[in-house]
C-alpha positions as CSV (number, residue, x, y, z in Angstrom):
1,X,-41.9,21.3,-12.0
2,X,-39.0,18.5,-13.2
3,X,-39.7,16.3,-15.6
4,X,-36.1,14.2,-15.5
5,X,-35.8,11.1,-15.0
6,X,-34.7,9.6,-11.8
7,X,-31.6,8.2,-12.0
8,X,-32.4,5.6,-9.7
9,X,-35.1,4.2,-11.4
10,X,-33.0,1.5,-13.4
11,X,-32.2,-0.2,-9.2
12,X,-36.2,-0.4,-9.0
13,X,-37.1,-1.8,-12.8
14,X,-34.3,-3.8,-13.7
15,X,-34.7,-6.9,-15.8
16,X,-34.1,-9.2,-13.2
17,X,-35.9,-7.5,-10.4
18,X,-38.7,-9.9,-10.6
19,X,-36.6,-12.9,-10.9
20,X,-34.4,-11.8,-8.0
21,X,-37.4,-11.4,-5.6
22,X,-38.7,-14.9,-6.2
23,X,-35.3,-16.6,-5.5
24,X,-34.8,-14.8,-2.5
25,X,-38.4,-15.9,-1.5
26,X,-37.5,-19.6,-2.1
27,X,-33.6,-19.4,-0.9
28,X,-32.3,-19.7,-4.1
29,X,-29.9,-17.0,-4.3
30,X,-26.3,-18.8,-4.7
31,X,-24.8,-15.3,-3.8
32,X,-23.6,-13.7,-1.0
33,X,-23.4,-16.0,1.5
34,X,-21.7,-15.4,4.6
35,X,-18.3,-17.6,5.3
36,X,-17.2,-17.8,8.9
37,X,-13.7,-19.1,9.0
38,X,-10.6,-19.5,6.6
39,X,-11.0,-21.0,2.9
40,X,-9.9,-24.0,3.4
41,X,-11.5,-27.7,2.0
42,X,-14.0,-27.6,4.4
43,X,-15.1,-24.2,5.7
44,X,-18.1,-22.7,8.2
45,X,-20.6,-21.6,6.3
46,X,-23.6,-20.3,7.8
47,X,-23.9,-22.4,10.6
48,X,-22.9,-25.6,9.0
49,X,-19.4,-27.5,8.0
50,X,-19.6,-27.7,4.1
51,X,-17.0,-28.5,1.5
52,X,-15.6,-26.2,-0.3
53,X,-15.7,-26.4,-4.1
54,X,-16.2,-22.8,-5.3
55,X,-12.7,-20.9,-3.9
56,X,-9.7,-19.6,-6.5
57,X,-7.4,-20.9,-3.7
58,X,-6.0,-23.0,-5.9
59,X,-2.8,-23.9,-4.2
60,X,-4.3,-23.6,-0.6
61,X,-1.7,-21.3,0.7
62,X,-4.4,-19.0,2.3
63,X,-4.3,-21.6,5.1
64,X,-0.3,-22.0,5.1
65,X,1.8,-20.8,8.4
66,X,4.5,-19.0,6.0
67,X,2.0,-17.1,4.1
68,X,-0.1,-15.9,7.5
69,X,3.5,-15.3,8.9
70,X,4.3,-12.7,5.9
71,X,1.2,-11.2,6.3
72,X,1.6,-10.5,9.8
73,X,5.2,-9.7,9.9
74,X,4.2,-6.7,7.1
75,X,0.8,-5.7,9.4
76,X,3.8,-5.5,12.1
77,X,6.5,-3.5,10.5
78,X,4.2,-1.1,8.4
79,X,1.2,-1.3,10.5
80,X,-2.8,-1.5,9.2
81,X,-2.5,0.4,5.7
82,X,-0.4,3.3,4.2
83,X,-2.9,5.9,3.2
84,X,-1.5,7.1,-0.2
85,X,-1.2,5.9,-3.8
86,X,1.7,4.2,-5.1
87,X,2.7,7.3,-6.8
88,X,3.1,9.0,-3.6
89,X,3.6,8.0,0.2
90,X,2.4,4.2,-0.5
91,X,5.9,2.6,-2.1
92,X,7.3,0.2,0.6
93,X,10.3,-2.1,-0.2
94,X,7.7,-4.9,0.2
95,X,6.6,-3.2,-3.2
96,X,10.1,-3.3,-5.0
97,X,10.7,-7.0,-3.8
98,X,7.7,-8.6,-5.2
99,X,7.5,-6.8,-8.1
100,X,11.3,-8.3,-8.7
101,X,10.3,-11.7,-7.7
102,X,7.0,-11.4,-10.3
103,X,9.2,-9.9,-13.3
104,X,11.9,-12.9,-12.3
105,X,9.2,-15.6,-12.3
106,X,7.9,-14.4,-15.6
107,X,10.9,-13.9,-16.8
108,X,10.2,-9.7,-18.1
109,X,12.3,-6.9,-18.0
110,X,9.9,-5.4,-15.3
111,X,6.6,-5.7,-13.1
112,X,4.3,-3.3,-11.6
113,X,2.1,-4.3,-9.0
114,X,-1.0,-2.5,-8.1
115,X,-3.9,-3.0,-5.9
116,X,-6.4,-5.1,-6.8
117,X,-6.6,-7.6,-10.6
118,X,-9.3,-5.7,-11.7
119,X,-7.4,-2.4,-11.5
120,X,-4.5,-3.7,-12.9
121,X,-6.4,-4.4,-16.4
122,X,-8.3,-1.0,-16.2
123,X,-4.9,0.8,-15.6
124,X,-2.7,-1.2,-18.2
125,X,-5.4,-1.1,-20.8
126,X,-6.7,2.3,-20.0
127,X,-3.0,3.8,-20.2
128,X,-1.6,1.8,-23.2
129,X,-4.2,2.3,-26.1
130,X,-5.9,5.5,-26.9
131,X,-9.1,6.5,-29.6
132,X,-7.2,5.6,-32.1
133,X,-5.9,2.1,-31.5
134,X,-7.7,-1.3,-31.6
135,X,-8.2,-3.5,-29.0
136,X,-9.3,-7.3,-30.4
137,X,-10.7,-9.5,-27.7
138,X,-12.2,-12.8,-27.2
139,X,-15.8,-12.8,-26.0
140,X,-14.8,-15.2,-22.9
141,X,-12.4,-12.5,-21.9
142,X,-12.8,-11.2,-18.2
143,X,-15.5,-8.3,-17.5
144,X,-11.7,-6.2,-16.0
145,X,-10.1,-6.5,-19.4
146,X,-13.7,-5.4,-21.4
147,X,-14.1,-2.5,-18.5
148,X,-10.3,-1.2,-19.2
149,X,-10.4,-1.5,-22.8
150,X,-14.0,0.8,-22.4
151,X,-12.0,3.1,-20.7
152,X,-9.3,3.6,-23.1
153,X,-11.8,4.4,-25.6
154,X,-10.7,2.4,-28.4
155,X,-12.2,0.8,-31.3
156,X,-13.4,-2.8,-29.6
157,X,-13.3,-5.6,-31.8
158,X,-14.4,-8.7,-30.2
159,X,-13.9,-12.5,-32.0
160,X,-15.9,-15.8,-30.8
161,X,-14.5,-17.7,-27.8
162,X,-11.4,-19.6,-28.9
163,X,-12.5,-19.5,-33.1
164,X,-9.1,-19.0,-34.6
165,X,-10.8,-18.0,-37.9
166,X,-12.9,-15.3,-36.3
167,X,-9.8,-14.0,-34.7
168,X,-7.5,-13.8,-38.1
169,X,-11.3,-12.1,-40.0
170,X,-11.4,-9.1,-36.9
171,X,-7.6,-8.8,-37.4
172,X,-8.0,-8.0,-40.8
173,X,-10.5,-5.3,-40.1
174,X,-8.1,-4.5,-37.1
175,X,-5.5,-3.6,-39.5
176,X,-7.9,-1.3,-41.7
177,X,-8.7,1.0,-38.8
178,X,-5.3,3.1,-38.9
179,X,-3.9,2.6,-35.7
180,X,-2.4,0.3,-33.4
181,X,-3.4,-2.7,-32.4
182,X,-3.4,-5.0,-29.7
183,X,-5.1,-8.8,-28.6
184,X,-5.9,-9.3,-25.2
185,X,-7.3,-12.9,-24.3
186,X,-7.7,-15.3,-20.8
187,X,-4.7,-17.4,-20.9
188,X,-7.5,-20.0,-18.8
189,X,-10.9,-18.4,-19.1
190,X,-12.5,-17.9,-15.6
191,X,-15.7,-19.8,-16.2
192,X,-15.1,-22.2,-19.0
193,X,-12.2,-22.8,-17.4
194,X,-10.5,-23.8,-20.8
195,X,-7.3,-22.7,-22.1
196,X,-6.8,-20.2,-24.9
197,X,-4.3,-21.8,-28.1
198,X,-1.6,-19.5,-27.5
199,X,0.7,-20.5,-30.2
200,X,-2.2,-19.8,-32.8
201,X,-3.2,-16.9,-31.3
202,X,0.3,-15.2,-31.3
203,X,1.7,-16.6,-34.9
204,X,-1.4,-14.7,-36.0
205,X,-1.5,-11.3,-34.0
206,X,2.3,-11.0,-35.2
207,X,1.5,-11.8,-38.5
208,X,-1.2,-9.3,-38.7
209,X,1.1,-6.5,-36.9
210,X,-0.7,-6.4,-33.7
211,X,0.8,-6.9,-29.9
212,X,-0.3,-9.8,-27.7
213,X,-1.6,-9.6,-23.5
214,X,-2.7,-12.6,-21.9
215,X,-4.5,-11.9,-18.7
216,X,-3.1,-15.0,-16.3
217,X,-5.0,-14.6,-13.4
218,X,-6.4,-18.8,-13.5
219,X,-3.1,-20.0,-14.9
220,X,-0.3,-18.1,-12.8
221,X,0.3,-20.9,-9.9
222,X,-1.1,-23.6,-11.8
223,X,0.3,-24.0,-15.4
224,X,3.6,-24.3,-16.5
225,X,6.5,-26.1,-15.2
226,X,7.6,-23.2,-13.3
227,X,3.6,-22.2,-12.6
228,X,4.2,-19.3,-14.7
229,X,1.1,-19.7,-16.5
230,X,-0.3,-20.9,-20.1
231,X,2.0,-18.6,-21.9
232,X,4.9,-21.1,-20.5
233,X,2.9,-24.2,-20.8
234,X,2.6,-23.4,-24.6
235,X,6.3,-22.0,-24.8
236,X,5.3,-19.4,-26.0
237,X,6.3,-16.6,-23.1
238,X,8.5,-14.6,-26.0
239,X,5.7,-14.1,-28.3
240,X,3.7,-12.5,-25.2
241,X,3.7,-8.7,-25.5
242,X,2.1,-8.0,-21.4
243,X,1.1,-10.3,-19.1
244,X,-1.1,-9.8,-16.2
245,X,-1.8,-11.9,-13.0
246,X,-4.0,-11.7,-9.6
247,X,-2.8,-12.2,-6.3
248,X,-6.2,-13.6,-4.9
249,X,-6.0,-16.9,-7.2
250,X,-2.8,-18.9,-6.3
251,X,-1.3,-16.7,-4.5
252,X,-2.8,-16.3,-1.4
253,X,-4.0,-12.7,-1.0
254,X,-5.4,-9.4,-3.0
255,X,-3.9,-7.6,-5.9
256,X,-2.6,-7.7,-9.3
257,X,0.4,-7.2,-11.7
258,X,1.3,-6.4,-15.2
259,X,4.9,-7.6,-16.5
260,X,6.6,-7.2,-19.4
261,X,9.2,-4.4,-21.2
262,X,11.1,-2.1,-18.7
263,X,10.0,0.8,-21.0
264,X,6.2,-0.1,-20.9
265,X,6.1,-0.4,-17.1
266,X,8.0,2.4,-16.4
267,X,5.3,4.4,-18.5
268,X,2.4,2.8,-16.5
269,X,4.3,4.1,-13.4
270,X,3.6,7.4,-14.1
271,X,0.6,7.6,-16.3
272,X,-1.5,4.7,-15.4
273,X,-4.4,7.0,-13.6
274,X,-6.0,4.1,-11.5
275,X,-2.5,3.2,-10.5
276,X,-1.6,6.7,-9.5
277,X,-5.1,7.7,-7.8
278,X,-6.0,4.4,-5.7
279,X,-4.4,4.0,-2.3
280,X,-1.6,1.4,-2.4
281,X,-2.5,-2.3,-1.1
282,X,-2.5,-3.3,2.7
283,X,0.7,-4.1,4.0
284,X,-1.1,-7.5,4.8
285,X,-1.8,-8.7,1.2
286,X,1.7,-7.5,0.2
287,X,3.5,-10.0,2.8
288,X,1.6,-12.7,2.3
289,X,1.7,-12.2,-1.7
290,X,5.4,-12.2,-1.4
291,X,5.7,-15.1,1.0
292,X,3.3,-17.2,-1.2
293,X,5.5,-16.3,-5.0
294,X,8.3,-17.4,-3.4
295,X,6.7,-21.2,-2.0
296,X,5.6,-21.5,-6.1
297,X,9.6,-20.4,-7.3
298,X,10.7,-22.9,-4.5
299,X,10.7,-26.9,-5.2
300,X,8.0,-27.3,-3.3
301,X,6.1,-25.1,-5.9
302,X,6.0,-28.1,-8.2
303,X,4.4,-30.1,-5.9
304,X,1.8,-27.7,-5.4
305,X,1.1,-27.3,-9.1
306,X,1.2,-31.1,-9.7
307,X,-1.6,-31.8,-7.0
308,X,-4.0,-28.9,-7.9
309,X,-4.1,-30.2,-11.6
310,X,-4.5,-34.4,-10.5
311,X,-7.3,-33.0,-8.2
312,X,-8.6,-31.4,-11.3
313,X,-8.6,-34.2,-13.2
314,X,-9.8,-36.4,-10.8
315,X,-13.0,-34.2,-9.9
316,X,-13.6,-33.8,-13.6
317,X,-13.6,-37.8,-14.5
318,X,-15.9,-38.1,-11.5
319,X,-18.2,-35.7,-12.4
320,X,-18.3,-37.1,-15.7
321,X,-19.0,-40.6,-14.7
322,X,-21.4,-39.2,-13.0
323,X,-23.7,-38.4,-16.0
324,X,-23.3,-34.5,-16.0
325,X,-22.2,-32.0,-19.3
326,X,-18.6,-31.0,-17.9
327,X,-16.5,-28.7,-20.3
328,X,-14.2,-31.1,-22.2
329,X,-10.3,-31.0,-21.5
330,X,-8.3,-28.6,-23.7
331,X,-6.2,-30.7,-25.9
332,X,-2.5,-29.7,-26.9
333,X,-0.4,-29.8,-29.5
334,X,1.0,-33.6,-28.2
335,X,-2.3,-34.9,-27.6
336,X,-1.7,-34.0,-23.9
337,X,-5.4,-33.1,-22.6
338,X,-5.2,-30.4,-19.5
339,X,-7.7,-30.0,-17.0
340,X,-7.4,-26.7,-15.2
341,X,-8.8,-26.5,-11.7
342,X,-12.0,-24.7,-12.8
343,X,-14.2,-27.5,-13.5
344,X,-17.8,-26.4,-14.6
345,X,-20.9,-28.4,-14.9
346,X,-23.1,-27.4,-17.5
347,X,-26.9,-26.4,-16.5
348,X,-28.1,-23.6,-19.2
349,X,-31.3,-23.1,-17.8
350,X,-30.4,-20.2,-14.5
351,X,-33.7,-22.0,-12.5
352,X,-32.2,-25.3,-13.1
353,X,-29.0,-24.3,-11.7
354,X,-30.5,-22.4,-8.9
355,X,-32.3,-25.2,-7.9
356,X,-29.1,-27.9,-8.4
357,X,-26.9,-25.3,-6.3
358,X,-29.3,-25.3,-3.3
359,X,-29.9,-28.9,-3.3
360,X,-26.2,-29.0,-2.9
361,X,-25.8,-26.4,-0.7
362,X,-28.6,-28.0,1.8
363,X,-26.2,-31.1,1.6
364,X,-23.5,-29.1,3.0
365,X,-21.4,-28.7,-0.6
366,X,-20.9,-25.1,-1.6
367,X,-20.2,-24.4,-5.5
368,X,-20.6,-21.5,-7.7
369,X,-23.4,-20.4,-10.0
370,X,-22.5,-18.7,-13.1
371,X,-25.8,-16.9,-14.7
372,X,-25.4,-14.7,-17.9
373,X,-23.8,-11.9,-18.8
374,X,-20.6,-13.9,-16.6
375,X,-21.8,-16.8,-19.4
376,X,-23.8,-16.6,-22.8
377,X,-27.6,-16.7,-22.7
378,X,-28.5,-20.1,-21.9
379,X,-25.8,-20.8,-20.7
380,X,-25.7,-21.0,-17.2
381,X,-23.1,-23.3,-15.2
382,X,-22.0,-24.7,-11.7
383,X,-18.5,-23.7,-11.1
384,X,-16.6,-25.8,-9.3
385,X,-13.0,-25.5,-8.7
386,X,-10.3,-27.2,-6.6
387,X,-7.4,-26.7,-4.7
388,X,-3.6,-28.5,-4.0
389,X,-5.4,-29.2,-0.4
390,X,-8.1,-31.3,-1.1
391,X,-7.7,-35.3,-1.2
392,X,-10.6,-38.1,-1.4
393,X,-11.3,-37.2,1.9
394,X,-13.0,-34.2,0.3
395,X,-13.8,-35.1,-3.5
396,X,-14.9,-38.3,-2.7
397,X,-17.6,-36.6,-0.5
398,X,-18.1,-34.1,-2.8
399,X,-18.8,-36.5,-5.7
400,X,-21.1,-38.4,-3.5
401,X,-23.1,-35.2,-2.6
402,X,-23.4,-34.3,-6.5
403,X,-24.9,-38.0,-7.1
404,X,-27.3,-37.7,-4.3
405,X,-28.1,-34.0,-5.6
406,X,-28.2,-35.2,-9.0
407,X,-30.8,-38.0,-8.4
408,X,-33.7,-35.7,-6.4
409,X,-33.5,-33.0,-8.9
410,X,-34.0,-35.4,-11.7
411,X,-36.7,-37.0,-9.8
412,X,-38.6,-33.7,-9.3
413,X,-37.3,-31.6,-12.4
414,X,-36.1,-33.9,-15.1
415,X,-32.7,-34.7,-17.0
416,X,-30.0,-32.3,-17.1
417,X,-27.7,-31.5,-20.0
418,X,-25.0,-34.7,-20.0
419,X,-22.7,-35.3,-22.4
420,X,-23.4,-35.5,-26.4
């Protein structure tokens, strides 16, 4: 007779089983719901016109005619997919002219494009360190860049979100463990939507010997006077070792890419195992990825990036007069404050923001709900976000809806966090 344990036990007595149940008895699950059109400012959400707060679309160009035109003309010429890896059959000249754009816009020796974000940090960080290197992250970094550095199985060394000290302290243990070393941080961090101090961050990596990655996926599009993300906003894009970016932010569409040093991409090419064992993007995502780079490198691009970030600011000063605990601008260097499009409201308690999501949701306002591990214990936010497309017409609604929101929650539930 067996005595193992079922491995499917843990999907029937998980920690949050019980909670899980009781919000899907009272509606309160913020997740999974079903969207029935494009993302746009307003979308169709089940059954109901709401306003859309919670897409990475930051530029809107999932809705624009050029990008739906390069998407179509690639379904057209290549058909629905190409069943095979990049390493094999799945190389198209789509392929070779996006990566050129990307490595242009960046300004690297090279870029290698793979299929999703996520895989791109599991295959760069999977490939490039070993057991016997160091990888030193910062505790906001993306759960891609934790999962690839897992993989590689090296020593991880993690330092508290943004703490300059705690990052110089690991480095110095970094540097005792014999091997090589390499930071990898959020150039903006998904959630907090803050921006990491490059300049500190690299003058002290180099000092201590190690190399520098900054995973760009929130800044590419939307930082930068070229949009080329918060290692150009800090002029610091020759201090950056590897840089890595998603296609399903600013640009439109699904994917990811790693740029930097010929030599280093090259060696990805042919050893990066979940480049070289997944099946290569749609055709699809490839044209409108490529139609959607080149709008940001054109003048118009400018435009684009201006708007998103006065939208930004705009929803953040509302929100803020409004009474609610909004993550405070990250200031540079010049006194410049930037406010990146991911704009979160501050909750902590996950009921709390359950119950603030829904009444905003039932308003017809969608948002997202950030519940740890995506945040620290307690620390549980609503995560708006914005794109170049919206306008008053939509914020000024928005803003309204949060008030309203705001008021019948208090009314029934108390205060919530506001500002120190």
């Amino acid at each position: 007779m067996s005595t193992s344990i079922d491995v499917f036990a843990k999907a029937r007595e998980h920690e949050r089983l019980e909670q899980l149940r009781a919000a899907q008895e009272l509606d309160l699950v913020p997740y999974f719901r079903v969207l029935e059109g494009p993302t746009l400012p307003i979308v169709e959400m089940e059954g109901k016109a709401r306003i859309m707060l919670g897409s990475n679309n930051y530029l809107g160009l999932t809705g624009d005619e050029r990008v739906k035109q390069g998407a179509m003309q690639a379904l057209n010429r290549y058909g629905t997919g190409l069943t095979g890896s990049r390493f094999l059959n799945g190389t198209t000249d789509l392929h070779l002219e996006l990566e050129q754009e990307l490595a242009d816009w960046f300004g690297t020796e090279g870029a290698i494009v793979f299929t999703t974000g996520h895989q791109a940090n599991l295959g760069a960080l999977g490939t490039i360190l070993g057991p016997s290197d160091t990888v030193v992250v910062d505790s906001g970094d993306h759960a891609s860049i934790l999962d690839g550095c897992i993989l590689s199985r090296a020593k991880l060394r993690p330092f508290r979100h943004n703490r300059l000290d705690r990052l110089e302290h690991t480095l110095e243990k970094a540097a005792a463990d014999g091997g090589g070393v390499l930071v990898v941080v959020d150039g903006v961090f998904s959630m907090e939507g803050d921006v990491a101090p490059l300049p500190e961050i690299t003058e002290i990596s180099h000092r201590y010997g190690a190399r520098v990655m900054v995973d760009e996926a929130h800044a590419l599009g939307v930082l930068g006077a070229r949009g080329a993300g918060a290692s150009e906003l800090f002029g610091v894009e020759d201090q950056v070792d590897l840089r890595m970016a998603t296609f399903s932010k600013s640009l439109a569409s699904c994917g990811g890419v790693i740029a930097g040093p010929a030599d280093v991409v090259e060696y990805l090419r042919v050893s990066s195992r979940p480049f070289m064992f997944t099946a290569s993007a749609v055709p699809a995502a490839l044209g409108a990825a490529l139609a959607a780079v080149r709008i940001c490198r054109s003048p118009e691009g400018q435009e684009l990036f201006e708007k998103v970030l006065a939208n930004a600011r705009y929803l953040h000063r509302g929100l803020h007069d409004l009474g609610f605990q909004v993550v405070e601008p990250t200031k540079l260097a010049d006194g410049t404050e930037v406010v990146t499009p991911v704009v979160p409201v501050v909750i902590k308690d996950d009921w709390k923001a359950a119950f603030l999501w829904k009444a905003l949701y039932d308003l017809g306002l969608y948002v997202n709900v950030a519940l740890h591990p995506a945040v620290p214990p307690a620390g549980a936010l609503l995560r708006t976000s914005v794109m170049a497309t919206h306008g008053p017409d939509t914020l000024d609604p928005a803003l309204e809806i949060f008030a309203q929101a705001k008021r019948s929650f208090e009314a029934e539930h108390g205060p919530l966090p506001s500002h120190p």
